[in-house]
Residue, then its C-alpha position, 0 to 999 in steps of 0.5 A: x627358210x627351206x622346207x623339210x617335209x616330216x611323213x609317215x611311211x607309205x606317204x605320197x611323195x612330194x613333186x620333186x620326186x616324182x621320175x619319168x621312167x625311160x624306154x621299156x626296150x632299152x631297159x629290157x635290152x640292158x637286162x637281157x646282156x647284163x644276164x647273158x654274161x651272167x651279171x648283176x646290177x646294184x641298179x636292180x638290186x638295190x631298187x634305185x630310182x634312176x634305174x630307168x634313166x640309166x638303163x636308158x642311157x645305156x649306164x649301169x653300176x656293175x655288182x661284182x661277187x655275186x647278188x647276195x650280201x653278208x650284212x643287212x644294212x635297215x636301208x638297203x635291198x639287196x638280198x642277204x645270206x649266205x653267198x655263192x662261191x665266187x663265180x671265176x668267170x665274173x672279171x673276164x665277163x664284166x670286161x667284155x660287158x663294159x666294153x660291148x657298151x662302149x663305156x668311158x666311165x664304169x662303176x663296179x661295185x660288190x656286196x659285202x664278202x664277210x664269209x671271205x678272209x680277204x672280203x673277196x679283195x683279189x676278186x675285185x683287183x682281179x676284175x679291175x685289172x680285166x676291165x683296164x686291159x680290154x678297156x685301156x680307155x675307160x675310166x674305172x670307179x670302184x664303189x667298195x666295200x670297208x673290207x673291215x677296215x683291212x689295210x692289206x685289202x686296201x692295198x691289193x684293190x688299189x694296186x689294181x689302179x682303179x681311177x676313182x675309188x668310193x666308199x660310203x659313209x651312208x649316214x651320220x655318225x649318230x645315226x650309223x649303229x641304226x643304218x648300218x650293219x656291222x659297218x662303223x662310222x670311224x672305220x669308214x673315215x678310215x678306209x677313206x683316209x687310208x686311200x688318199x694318204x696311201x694312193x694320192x693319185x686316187x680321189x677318194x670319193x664317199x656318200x652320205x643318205x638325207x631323210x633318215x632323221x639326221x640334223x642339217x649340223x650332223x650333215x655339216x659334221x659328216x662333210x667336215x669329217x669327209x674333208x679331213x679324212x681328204x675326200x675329194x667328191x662327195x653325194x648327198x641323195x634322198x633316202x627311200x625306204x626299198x620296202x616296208x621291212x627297211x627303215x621308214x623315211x623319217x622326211x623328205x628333203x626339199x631340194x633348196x636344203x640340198x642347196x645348202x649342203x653343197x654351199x656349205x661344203x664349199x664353205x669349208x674347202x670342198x670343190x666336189x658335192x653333188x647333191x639333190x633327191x635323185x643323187x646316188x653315189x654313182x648316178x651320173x659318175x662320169x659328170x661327178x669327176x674331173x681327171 
């Protein structure tokens, strides 16, 4: 019998939780470059826990098309708003960004663009294609957005040839009209299904929080409907409230029932789950995929 925690908000966290932070030069020194060429990270912004483990190491998930989101998911931190007009520099600096770290594995991600036709589409095919061309080498993951579920849009950022390309789930489908703003559960299997039958030469790749209240089934049910919609990798990671105005946890997920998702998901046929408190979507993206 594994254990699942019930707390209230603001509650001590449990032990394995709990992270050792990296080197406060390290940090600093990615934070000084990531604002020297004008760029955001969904690192900070979203308040990740691993934001000091990464930074250490020298990784970064890169947020495209500015810093403020036009949705406002109960979840997530990042500053919503009306946004600032697309910076036209932001494709060239994030190539050079990338390839001043000497990376092998990027993950370029964006807020939401709903105040653009094509929710800001060509801007990402424009910087995917900026990175592959100073960068031949790297390996490009995206971490997109639904574009409202837009088949054109889909096309144009996957005819910029990322190699991986991600969009979150978030929750399950019972708890979506909660979690998510604007953002539908149908819509994002979609999205997800639209890439792999459409571009089979690019996993599809989605992530889903624990902690939000859900069933361990309704767990079991995203990943059979994730299968079905041909995902290739999923991550499963502890949901933490940002801040008091965002949604309270409703518990914490000892890591034996993480456990039990992944071997569920091998179960039914899935090769790729990675799964554990601390998973994000694109925390240890370069360990999470075999090319």
């Amino acid at each position: 019998m594994t254990e699942t925690v019930q707390v209230a908000p603001r509650r001590r966290l449990p032990e394995w939780l709990k992270k050792t932070t990296g080197t406060p030069d390290a940090i600093h020194d990615m934070k000084v470059r990531l604002r020297g060429n004008r760029l955001h990270t969904v690192c900070e912004e979203a308040r990740c826990p691993n934001l000091t483990e990464c930074f250490s190491r020298g990784v970064s998930t890169i947020m495209i098309a500015g810093d403020i989101c036009t949705r406002s998911c109960r979840f997530c931190a990042v500053k919503t708003g009306r946004p600032n007009p697309l910076d036209p520099n932001e494709p060239l600096n994030t190539a050079q960004m990338v390839e001043a770290m000497a990376l092998r594995h990027v993950v370029l991600t964006s807020v939401d663009r709903d105040d653009l036709e094509d929710g800001g589409a060509a801007h990402w095919a424009e910087t995917i294609r900026a990175v592959r061309e100073r960068t031949p080498k790297v390996v490009v993951e995206v971490l997109t957005p639904d574009f409202d579920g837009r088949e054109s849009d889909l096309h144009v950022v996957c005819k910029a040839s990322p190699h991986i390309f991600n969009h979150n789930m978030e929750t399950v489908r019972r708890l979506t009209p909660q979690v998510r703003s604007r953002a539908k559960y149908d819509r994002s299997l979609s999205v997800l299904k639209f890439v792999a039958t459409q571009y089979p030469h690019i996993p599809a790749k989605s992530g889903i929080m624990v902690g939000l209240g859900e069933t361990k089934n309704e767990v079991f049910e995203a990943l059979r409907d994730l299968k079905d919609a041909g995902c290739k990798y999923i991550t499963i990671g502890q949901y933490l409230q940002p801040t008091q105005k965002h949604m309270p946890v409703a518990s914490f997920i000892h890591p034996d029932e993480f456990q039990e998702y992944v071997q569920y998901g091998h179960s039914i046929g899935l090769k790729h789950i990675f799964a554990g408190p601390f998973v994000r979507s694109s925390y240890m993206a370069d360990h999470q995929v075999e090319l």
